[in-house]
C-alpha positions in Angstrom: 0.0 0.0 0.0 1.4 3.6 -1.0 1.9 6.1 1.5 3.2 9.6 1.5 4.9 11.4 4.3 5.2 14.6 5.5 7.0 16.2 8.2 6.5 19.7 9.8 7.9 21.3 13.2 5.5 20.5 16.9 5.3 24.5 17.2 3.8 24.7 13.7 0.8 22.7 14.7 -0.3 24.6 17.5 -0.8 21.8 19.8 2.2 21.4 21.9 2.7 23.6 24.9 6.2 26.0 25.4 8.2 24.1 27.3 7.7 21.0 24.9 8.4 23.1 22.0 11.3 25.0 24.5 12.6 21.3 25.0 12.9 20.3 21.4 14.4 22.9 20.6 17.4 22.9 23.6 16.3 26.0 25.1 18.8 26.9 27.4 16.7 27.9 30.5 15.6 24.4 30.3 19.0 22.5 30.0 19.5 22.6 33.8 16.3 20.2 34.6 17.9 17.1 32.3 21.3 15.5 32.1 21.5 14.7 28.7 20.2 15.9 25.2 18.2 14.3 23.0 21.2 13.6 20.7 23.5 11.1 19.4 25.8 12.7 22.1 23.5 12.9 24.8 22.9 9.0 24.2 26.1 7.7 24.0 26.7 10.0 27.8 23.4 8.0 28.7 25.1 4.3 28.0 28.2 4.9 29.2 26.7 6.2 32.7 24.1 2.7 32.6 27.0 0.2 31.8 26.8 -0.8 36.0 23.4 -1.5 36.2 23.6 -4.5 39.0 20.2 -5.9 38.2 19.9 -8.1 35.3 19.6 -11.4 36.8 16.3 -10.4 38.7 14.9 -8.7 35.4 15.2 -11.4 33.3 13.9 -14.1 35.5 11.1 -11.8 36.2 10.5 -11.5 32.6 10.4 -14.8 32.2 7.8 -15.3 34.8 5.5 -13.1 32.9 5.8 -14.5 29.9 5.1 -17.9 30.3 2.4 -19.6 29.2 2.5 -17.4 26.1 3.3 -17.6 22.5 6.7 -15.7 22.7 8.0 -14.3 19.5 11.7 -15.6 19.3 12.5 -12.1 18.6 11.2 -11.3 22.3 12.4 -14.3 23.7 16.2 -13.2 22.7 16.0 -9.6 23.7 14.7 -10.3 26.9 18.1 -13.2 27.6 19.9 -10.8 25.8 19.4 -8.6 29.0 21.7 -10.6 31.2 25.1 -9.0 29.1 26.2 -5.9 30.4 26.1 -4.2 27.2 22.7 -5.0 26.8 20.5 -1.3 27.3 16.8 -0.8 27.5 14.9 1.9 25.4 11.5 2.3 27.2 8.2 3.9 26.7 5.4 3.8 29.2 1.4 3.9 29.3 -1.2 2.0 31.6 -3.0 -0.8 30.5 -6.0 1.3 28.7 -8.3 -1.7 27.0 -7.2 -2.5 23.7 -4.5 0.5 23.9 -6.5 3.1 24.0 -5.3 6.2 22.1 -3.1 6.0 18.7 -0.7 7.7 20.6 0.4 4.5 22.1 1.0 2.9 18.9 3.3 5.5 17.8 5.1 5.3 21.1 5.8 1.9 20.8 7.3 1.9 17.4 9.3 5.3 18.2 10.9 3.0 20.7 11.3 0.2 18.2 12.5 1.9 15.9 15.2 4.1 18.2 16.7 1.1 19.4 17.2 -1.1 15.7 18.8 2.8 14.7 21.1 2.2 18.6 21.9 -1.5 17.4 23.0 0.0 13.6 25.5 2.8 14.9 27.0 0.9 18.5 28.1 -2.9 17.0 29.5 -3.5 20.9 25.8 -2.8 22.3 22.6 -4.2 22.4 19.9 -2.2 22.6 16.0 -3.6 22.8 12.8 -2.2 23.2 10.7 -2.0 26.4 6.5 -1.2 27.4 6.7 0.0 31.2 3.3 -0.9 31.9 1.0 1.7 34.3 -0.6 -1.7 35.6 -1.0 0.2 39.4 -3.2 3.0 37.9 -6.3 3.1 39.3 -7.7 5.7 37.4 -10.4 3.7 35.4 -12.5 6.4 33.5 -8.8 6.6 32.0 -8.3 3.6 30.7 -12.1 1.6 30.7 -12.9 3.1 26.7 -11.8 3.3 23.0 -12.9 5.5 20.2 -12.9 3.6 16.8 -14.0 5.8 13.8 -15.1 7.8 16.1 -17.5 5.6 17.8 -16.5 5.1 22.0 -17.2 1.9 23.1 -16.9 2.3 27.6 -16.7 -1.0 29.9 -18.5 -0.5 32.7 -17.6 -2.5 35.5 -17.9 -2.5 39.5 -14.6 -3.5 40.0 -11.8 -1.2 41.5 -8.5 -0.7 42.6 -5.6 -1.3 40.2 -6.6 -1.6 36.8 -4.0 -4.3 35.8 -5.3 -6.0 38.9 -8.8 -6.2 37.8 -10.3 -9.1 35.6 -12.0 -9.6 32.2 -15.7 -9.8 33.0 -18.8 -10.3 30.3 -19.2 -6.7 30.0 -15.2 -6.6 28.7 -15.6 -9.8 26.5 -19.5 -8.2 25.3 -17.5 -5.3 24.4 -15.5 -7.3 22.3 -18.5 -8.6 20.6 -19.6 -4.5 20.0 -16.6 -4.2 18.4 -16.5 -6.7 16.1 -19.5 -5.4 14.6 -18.3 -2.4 13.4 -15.4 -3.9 12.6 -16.1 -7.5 10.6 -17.2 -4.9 7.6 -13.5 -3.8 6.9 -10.9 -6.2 5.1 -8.7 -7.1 8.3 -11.2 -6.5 11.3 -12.3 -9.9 12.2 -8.6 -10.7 12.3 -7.7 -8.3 14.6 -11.0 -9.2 17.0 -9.7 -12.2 17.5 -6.2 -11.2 18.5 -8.5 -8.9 20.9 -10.6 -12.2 22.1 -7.3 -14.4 22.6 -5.8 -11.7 24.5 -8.9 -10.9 27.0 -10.2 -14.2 28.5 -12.8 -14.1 31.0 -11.3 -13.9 34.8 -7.5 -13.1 33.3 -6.0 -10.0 34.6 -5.8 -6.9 32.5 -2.7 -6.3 32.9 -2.1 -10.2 31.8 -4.4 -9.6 28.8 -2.6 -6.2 28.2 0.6 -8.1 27.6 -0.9 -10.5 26.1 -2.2 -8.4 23.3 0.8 -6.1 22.9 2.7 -9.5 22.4 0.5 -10.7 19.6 0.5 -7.3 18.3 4.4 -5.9 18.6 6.0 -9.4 19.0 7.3 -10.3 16.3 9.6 -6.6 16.4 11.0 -7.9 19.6 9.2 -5.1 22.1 9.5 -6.5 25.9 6.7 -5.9 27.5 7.3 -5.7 31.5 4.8 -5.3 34.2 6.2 -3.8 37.2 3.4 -4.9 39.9 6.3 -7.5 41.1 7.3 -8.6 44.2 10.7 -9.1 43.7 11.1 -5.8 41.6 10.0 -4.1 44.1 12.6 -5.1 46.3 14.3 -3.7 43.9 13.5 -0.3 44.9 12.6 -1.0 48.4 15.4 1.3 49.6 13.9 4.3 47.5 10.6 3.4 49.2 12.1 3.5 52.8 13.9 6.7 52.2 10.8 8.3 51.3 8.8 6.8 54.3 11.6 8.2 56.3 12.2 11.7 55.1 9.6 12.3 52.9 12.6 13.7 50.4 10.2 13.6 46.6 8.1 16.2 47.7 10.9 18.5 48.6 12.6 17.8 45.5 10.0 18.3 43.5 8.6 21.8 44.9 12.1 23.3 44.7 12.2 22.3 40.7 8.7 23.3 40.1 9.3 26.4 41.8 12.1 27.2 39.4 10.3 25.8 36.7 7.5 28.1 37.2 9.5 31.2 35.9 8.9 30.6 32.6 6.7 27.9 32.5 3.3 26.3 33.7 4.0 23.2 35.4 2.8 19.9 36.6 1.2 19.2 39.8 4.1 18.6 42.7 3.3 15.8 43.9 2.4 15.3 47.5 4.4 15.0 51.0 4.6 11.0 50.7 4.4 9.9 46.9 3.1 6.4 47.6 -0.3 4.5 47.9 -0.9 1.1 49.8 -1.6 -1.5 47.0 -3.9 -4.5 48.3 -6.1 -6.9 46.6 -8.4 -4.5 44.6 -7.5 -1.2 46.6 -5.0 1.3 45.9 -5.0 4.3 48.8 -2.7 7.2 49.2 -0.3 6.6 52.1 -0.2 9.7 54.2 2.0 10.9 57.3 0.3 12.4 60.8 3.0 13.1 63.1 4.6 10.1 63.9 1.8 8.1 62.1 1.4 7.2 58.9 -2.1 5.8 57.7 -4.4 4.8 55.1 -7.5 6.6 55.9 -9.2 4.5 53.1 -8.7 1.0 54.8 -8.4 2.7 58.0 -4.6 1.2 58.6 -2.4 3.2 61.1 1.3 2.6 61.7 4.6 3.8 63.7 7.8 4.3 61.2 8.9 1.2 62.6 5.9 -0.9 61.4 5.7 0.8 58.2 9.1 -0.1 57.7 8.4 -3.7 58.7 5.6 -4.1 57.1 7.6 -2.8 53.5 10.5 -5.6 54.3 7.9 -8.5 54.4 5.5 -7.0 51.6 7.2 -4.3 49.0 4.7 -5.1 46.2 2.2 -3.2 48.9 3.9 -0.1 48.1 3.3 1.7 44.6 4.9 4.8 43.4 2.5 7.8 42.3 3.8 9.7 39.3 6.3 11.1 40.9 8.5 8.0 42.1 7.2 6.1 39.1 10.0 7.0 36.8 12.6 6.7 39.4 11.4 2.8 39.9 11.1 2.0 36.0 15.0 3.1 36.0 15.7 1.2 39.2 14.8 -1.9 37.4 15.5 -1.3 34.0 19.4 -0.4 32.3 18.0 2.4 30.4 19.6 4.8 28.5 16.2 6.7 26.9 12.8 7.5 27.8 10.3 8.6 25.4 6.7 10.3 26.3 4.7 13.1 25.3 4.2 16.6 26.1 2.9 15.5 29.5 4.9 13.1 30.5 8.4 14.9 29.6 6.8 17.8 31.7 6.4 16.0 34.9 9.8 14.5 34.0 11.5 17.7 33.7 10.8 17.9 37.0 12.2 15.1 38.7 15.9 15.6 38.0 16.5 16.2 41.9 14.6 13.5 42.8 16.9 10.9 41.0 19.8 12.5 42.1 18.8 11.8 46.0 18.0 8.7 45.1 20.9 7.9 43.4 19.4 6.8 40.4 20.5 7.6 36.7 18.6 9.7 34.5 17.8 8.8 31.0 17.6 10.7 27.9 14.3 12.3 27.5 12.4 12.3 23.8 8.8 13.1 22.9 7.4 10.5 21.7 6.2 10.5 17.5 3.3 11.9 16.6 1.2 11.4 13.4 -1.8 12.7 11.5 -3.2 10.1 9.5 -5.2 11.2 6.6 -6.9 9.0 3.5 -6.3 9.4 -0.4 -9.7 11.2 -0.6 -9.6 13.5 2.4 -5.9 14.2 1.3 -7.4 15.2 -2.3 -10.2 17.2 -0.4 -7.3 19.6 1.0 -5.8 20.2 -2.0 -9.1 20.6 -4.3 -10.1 23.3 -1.0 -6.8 25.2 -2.6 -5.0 23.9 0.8 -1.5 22.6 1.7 -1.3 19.9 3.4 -0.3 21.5 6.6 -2.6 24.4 6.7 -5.4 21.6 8.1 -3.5 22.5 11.4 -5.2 26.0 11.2 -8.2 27.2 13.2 -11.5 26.9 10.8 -11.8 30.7 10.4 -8.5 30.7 9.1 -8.5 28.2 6.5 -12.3 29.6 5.4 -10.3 33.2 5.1 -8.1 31.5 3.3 -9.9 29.5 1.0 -12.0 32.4 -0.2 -9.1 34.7 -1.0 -7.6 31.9 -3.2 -11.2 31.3 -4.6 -12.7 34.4 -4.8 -12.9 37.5 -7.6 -13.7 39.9 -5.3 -11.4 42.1 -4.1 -13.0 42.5 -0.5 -9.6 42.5 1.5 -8.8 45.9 2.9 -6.3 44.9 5.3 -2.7 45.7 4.2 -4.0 47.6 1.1 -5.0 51.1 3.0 -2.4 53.5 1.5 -4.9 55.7 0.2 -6.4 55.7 3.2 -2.9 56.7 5.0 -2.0 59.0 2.6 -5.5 61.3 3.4 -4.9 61.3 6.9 -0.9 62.2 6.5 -2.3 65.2 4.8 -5.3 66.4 6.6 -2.7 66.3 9.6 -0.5 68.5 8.0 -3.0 70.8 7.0 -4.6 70.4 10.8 -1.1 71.2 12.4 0.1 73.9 10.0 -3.1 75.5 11.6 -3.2 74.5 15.2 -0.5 71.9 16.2 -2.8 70.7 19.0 -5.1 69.7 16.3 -2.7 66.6 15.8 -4.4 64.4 18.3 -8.1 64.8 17.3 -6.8 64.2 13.6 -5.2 60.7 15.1 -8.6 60.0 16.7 -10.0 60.2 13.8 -8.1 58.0 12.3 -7.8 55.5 14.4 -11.6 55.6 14.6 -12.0 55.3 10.9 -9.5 52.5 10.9 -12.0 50.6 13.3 -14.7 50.9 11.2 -12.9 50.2 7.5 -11.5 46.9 9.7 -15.5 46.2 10.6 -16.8 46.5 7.0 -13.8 44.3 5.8 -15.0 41.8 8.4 -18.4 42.1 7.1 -17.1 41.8 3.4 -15.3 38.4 4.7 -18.4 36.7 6.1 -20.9 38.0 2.5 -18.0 36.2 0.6 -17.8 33.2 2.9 -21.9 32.7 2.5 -21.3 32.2 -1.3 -18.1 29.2 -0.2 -21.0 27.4 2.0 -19.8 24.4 0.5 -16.5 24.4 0.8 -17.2 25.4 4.8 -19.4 22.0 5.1 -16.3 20.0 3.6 -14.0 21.5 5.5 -16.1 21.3 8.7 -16.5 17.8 8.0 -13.0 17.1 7.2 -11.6 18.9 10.6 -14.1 17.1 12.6 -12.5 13.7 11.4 -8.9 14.5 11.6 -9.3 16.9 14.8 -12.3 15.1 16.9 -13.2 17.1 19.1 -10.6 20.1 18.0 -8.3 17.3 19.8 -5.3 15.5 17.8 -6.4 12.4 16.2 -4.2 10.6 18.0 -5.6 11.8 21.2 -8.7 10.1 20.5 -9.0 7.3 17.8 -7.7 4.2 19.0 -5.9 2.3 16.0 -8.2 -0.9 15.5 -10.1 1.2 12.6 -6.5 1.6 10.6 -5.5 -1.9 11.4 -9.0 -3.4 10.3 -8.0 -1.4 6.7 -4.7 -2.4 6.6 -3.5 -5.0 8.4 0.3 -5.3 9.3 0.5 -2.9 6.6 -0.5 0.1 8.8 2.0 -1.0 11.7 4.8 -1.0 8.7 4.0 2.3 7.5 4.0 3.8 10.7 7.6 2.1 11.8 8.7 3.2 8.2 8.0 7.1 8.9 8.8 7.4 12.4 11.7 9.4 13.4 14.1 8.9 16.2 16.3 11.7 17.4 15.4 14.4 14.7 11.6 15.3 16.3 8.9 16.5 13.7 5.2 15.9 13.5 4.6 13.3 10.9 1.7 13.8 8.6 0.6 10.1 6.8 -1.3 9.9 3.9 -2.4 6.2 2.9 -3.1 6.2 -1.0 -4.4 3.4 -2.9 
């Protein structure tokens, strides 16, 4: 299947915030919040300061836990033994378990990292460098995670269940969602092929975050993405010490205020987190852990101890413990040898934050890249643009914009005023000159009266605009139409749609394209036209 790509800068689509763009672009009022750039450089300074990671034995054994009973691509099977070499390095994304993977945005994360590390393994022939999914599995915020948009249909599970997501199972309502699906879907080429990688990843009473993995195995497998679910026992131990030092001195918090506060100079920033960033993970609850005095309790399952049986009570059960967003990071590169990170505009904000909290914890800190992004766009709505008189990336443009612009390419008329007023400047330069020669305080009612008659030319021009746009009426519903798709909601498209509709086109085809086009290193906003 033909494609054609485009490429155009994250600030020219109006959709990324200023410290994203500030950080692309290696602002220097931001370099003091990261260690490394997001170069060639910056990763090579990232490997060499990961080549001690003490951990690999655990990981791998771990991995291999999860994994079985699965159908493991060979591919996975080697990067994740590959792991016990010392020169073996991790590139990692991370999202929670959203049913069926929720936004597009995730797909394009995973491949970014794919894609990153077969680039890594082409320059550094003494490395190894594989792909890794941190999965979110302790989230517990299900209206996050319970829906997906296809075509831009939503399709919510509604369930009772709560806590964890990953913890919770597949019920009827999950696996009658299924069924949903595969109506809309079993009309298009490849869709009952991929409902039944979504039915022989969600079985009834499996976990979610088991299902999770399973899918993204079926799905990504076969390009050698490790999937890892960090609701682990024994990689928690991992970071039991992190987990003691902030039940003792409560030291994130801290950390993160003084950066935020900094931050805030120049930028709007992410909530800081809160005195003890850690919630009490049991069965299906998941509570914030919070510190009275000498207490700390769980007002939620009304729990209550001294430091000393908080302390105990980590030492016998560590998987009890789960880092909120702000210690999450710092345990994903306790447990992983990772050289890069890569999330979007969100994510890299809160992580531009954290810098001081890795350094008390004596933890390395990767290399930070936003993730890809990509609009996807049809032959026909593609030929829609460019019969509108459009370029391609104009579609980024607010409606009144493009309809302004449409009708001055279309139009006969010459209604614009604006920019063409030298007539208009040339009267007033010489009734002032007449005015002043008279009375030189007459030179301020003269520029009152110009400025007032500006106002009112600018009015009648608008008025010109919107007699001209009635006549364009419709080019305005085909536009209106065509934004609605690509920008649901005024959102990104990848924001919203979930991939399953591109897939059930395409096939493996779509996943190709995407891998094909992404970038690694050199960031852009990717615009993907499928053709016939």
């Amino acid at each position: 299947m033909e494609t054609h790509c485009s490429y155009i800068s994250y600030q020219q689509t109006g959709y990324f915030s200023k410290l994203v763009i500030d950080y692309i672009n290696n602002d220097p009022q931001l370099q003091p919040f990261y260690n490394f750039h997001a170069t060639t450089e910056g990763l090579q300074q990232s490997i060499n300061q990961r080549k001690n990671f003490q951990h690999r034995k655990i990981l791998v054994d771990q991995l291999q836990n999860q994994y079985e009973g699965l159908n493991i691509q060979s591919k996975v099977s080697s990067n994740i033994q590959s792991l016990l070499n010392k020169n073996t390095f991790t590139i990692t994304t991370a999202h929670q378990p959203n049913i069926f993977t929720g936004p597009l945005y995730v797909v394009y994360k995973i491949f970014h990292v794919i894609k990153l590390a077969e680039e890594l393994n082409a320059s550094h022939s003494d490395c190894n460098f594989v792909p890794v999914y941190f999965m979110g599995s302790e989230d517990a915020d299900l209206d996050e995670l319970n829906n997906i948009t296809i075509n831009q249909r939503k399709y919510v599970w509604e369930t009772k269940q709560t806590g964890a997501v990953g913890r919770m199972k597949v019920d009827k309502n999950l696996l009658q969602l299924i069924n949903e699906i595969e109506g809309q879907l079993s009309v298009l080429p490849h869709g009952k092929e991929l409902v039944e990688i979504f039915r022989a990843s969600y079985k009834e009473k499996t976990s979610i975050q088991q299902s999770m993995l399973g899918l993204l195995n079926n799905l990504f497998g076969e390009y050698g993405l490790i999937v890892l679910i960090p609701d682990n026992p024994s990689l928690k131990k991992l970071f039991q010490p992190v987990i003691e030092k902030e039940l003792r001195e409560q030291f994130s918090h801290k950390a993160v205020a003084d950066t935020a506060k900094k931050l805030e100079a120049h930028y709007k920033v992410q909530a800081s987190g809160r005195e003890i960033n850690l919630f009490y993970l049991i069965n299906d609850k998941r509570e914030r852990i919070e510190v009275e005095g000498l207490k700390f309790k769980v007002e939620g399952l009304r729990l209550e101890w001294s430091q000393e049986e908080i302390l105990k009570e980590l030492d016998e059960h560590p998987e009890r413990f789960s880092p909120n967003v702000i210690l999450r990071g710092a345990y994903q590169e306790t447990i992983l040898p990772n050289v890069a990170f890569i999330g979007g505009g969100g994510e890299l904000a809160y992580w531009l934050e954290l810098k001081e909290v890795f350094q008390q914890a004596n933890i390395p800190y990767p290399v930070l890249l936003l993730r890809n992004s990509f609009l996807l766009m049809n032959e026909k709505q593609y030929q829609t643009i460019t019969a509108l008189g459009l370029n391609i990336e104009d579609i980024f443009l607010k409606e009144y914009e493009l309809m302004k612009r449409i009708v001055s390419i279309n139009t006969n008329n010459k209604y614009a005023l604006n920019g063409k007023l030298e007539n208009f400047e040339s009267l007033y330069d010489m009734l002032n000159a007449q005015a002043t020669g008279i009375d030189a305080t007459l030179h301020d009612h003269v520029l009152s009266l110009k400025t007032k008659a500006l106002k009112k030319l600018t009015e009648l021009e608008k008025k010109m605009l919107r007699a001209e746009k009635r006549r364009f009426a419709a080019q305005q519903e085909q536009l209106q139409k065509l934004k609605s798709i690509l920008f649901p909601g005024e959102n990104l498209q990848e924001r919203v749609e979930s991939f399953a509709g591109f897939y059930s086109q395409q096939s493996k085809a779509f996943f190709e394209n995407i891998l094909f086009s992404s970038k690694t290193i050199d960031q852009q906003f990717a615009i993907l036209v499928i053709l016939k």
